[in-house]
C-alpha positions in Angstrom: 39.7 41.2 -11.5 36.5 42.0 -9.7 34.5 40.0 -12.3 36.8 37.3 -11.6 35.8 37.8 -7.5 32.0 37.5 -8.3 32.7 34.2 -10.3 34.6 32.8 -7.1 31.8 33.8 -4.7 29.5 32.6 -7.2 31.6 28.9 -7.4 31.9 28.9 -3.6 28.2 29.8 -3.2 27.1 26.9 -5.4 29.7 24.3 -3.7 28.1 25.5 -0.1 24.8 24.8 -1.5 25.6 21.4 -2.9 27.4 20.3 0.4 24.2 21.7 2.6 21.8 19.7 0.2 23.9 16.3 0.8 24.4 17.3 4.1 20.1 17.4 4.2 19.2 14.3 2.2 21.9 12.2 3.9 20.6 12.8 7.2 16.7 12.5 5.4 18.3 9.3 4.7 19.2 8.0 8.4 15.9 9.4 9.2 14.0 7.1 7.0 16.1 4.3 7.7 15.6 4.8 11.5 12.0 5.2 10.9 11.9 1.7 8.7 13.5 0.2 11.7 11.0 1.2 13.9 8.1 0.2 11.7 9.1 -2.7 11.4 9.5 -3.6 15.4 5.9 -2.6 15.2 5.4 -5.0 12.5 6.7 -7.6 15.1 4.8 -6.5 17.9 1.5 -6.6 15.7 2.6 -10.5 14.2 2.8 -11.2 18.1 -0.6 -9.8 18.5 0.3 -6.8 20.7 -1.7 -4.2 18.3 -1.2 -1.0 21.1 2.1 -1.7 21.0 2.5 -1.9 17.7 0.2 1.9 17.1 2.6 3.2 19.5 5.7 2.3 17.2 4.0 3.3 13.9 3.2 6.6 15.4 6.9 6.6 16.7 8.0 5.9 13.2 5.7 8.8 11.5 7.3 11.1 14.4 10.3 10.7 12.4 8.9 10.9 9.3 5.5 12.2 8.6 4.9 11.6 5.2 6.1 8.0 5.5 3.8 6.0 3.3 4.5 2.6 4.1 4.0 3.9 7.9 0.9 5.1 7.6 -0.3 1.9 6.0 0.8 0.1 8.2 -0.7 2.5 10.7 -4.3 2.6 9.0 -3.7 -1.2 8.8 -3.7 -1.6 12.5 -6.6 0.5 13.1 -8.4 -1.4 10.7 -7.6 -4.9 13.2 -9.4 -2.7 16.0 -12.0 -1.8 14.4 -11.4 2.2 13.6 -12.0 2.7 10.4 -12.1 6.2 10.4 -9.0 6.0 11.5 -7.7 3.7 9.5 -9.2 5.9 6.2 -7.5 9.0 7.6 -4.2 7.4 7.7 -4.7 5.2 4.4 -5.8 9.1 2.9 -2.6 10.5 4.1 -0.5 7.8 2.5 -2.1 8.5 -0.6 -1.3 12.5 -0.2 2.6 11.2 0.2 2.7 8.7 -2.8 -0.9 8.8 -4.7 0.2 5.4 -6.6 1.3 3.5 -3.8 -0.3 0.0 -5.0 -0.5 -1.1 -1.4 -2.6 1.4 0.0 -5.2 1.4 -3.0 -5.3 -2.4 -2.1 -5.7 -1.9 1.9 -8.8 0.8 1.1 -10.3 -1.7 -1.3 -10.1 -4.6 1.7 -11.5 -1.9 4.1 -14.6 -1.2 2.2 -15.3 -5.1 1.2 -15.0 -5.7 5.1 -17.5 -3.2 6.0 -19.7 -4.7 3.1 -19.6 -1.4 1.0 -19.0 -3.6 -2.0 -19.7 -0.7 -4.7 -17.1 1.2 -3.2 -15.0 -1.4 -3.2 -15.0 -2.5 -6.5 -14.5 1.2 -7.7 -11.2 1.1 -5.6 -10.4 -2.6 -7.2 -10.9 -1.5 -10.7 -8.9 1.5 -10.6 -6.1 -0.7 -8.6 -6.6 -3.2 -11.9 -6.5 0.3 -14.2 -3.1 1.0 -13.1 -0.4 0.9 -15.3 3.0 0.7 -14.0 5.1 -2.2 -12.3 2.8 -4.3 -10.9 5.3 -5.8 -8.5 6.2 -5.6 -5.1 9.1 -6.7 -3.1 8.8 -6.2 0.5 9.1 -7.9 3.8 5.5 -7.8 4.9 4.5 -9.0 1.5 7.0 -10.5 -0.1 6.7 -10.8 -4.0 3.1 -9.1 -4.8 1.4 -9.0 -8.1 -1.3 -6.6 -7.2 -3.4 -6.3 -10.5 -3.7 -10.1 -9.9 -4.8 -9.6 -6.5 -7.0 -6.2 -7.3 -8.8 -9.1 -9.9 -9.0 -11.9 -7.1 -11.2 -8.8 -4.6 -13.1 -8.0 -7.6 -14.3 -11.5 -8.2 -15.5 -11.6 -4.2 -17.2 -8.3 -4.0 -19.1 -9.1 -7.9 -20.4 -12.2 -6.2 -21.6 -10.6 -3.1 -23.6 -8.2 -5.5 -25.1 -11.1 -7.0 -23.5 -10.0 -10.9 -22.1 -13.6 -11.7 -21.3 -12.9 -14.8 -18.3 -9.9 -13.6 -17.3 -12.2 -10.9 -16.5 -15.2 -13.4 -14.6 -12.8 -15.2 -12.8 -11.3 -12.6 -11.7 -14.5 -11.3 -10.9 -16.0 -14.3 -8.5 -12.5 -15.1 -6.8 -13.1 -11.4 -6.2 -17.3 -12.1 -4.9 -16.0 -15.7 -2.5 -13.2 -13.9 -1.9 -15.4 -10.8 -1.7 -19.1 -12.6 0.4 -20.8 -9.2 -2.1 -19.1 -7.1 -2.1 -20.5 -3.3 -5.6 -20.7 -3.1 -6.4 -21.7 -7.3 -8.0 -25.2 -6.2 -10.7 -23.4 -3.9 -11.3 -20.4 -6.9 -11.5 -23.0 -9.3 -14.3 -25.0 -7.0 -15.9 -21.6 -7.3 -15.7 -20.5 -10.6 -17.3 -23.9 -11.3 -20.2 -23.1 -8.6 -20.8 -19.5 -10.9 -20.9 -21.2 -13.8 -23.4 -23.6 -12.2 -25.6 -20.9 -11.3 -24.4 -21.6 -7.4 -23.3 -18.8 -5.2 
């Protein structure tokens, strides 16, 4: 009888821990959703060129949730538009802390470092965006339908060419036309490629 009792305190014990963890992911749940919502008003407010707007939702968004990696990249994004890339790095960093394989972010770091013309640096992040094995796509609002070995390819072509190593960068682009073969901008890598193979740059 009294093992019977521990049993049913056992069983109830385990139902009110079940209930308290759906209770705790559903509202995790509302909380990301609100904080998607958000995000993407700043996304709105950004497309309309109103950047401190914009910070000021992201940041409301990561308020919400902290470790929200598409908010922080969107966040480091916006810093990167004004120009603080320390900023933007920080926040790109954090991402990365939340969701180490987040394609987007590797991709936005990359961009960051061929902006500033740290071209080594950015080729190291390119190739080991091009290294990564795992779906390659990406369906989202702000980017629609992404392959981003295909685009990691199409940076590394850019930066190999600013470094003067022709060879790399014919390859490179060559790779991204392969990966990327309806390419909105194939004619003008095309024009290029021919201009490598020319010995133009």
């Amino acid at each position: 009888m009294q093992w019977n009792r521990k049993w049913r305190w056992l069983w109830f014990g385990l139902i009110a821990a079940m209930v308290a963890y759906n209770l705790v992911s559903l509202q995790r749940s509302k909380t990301l959703g609100r904080a998607l919502e958000i995000a993407g008003l700043g996304r709105e407010l950004e497309e309309r060129g109103d950047l401190d707007a914009a910070l000021q939702k992201y940041q409301e968004a990561l308020n919400l949730q902290p470790r929200f990696p598409y908010g922080l990249a969107l966040l480091g994004k916006a810093y990167h538009k004004l120009g603080e890339d320390d900023k933007a790095l920080a926040s790109y960093e954090r991402a990365l802390q939340a969701s180490p394989r987040h394609f987007w972010v590797h991709y936005l770091i990359g961009q960051l470092y061929r902006d500033q013309g740290r071209y080594h640096e950015a080729i190291r992040k390119f190739n080991e965006l091009a290294g990564m094995e795992d779906n390659w796509y990406s369906s989202n609002k702000v980017l629609g339908y992404v392959q981003y070995q295909a685009l990691a390819y199409g940076e590394l072509g850019h930066c190999y060419a600013k470094i003067w190593d022709r060879q790399k960068a014919l390859e490179a682009y060559e790779q991204y036309l392969t990966l990327n073969p309806s390419a909105m901008d194939r004619k003008e890598v095309e024009q290029y490629v021919q201009q490598l193979r020319g010995g133009q740059q």
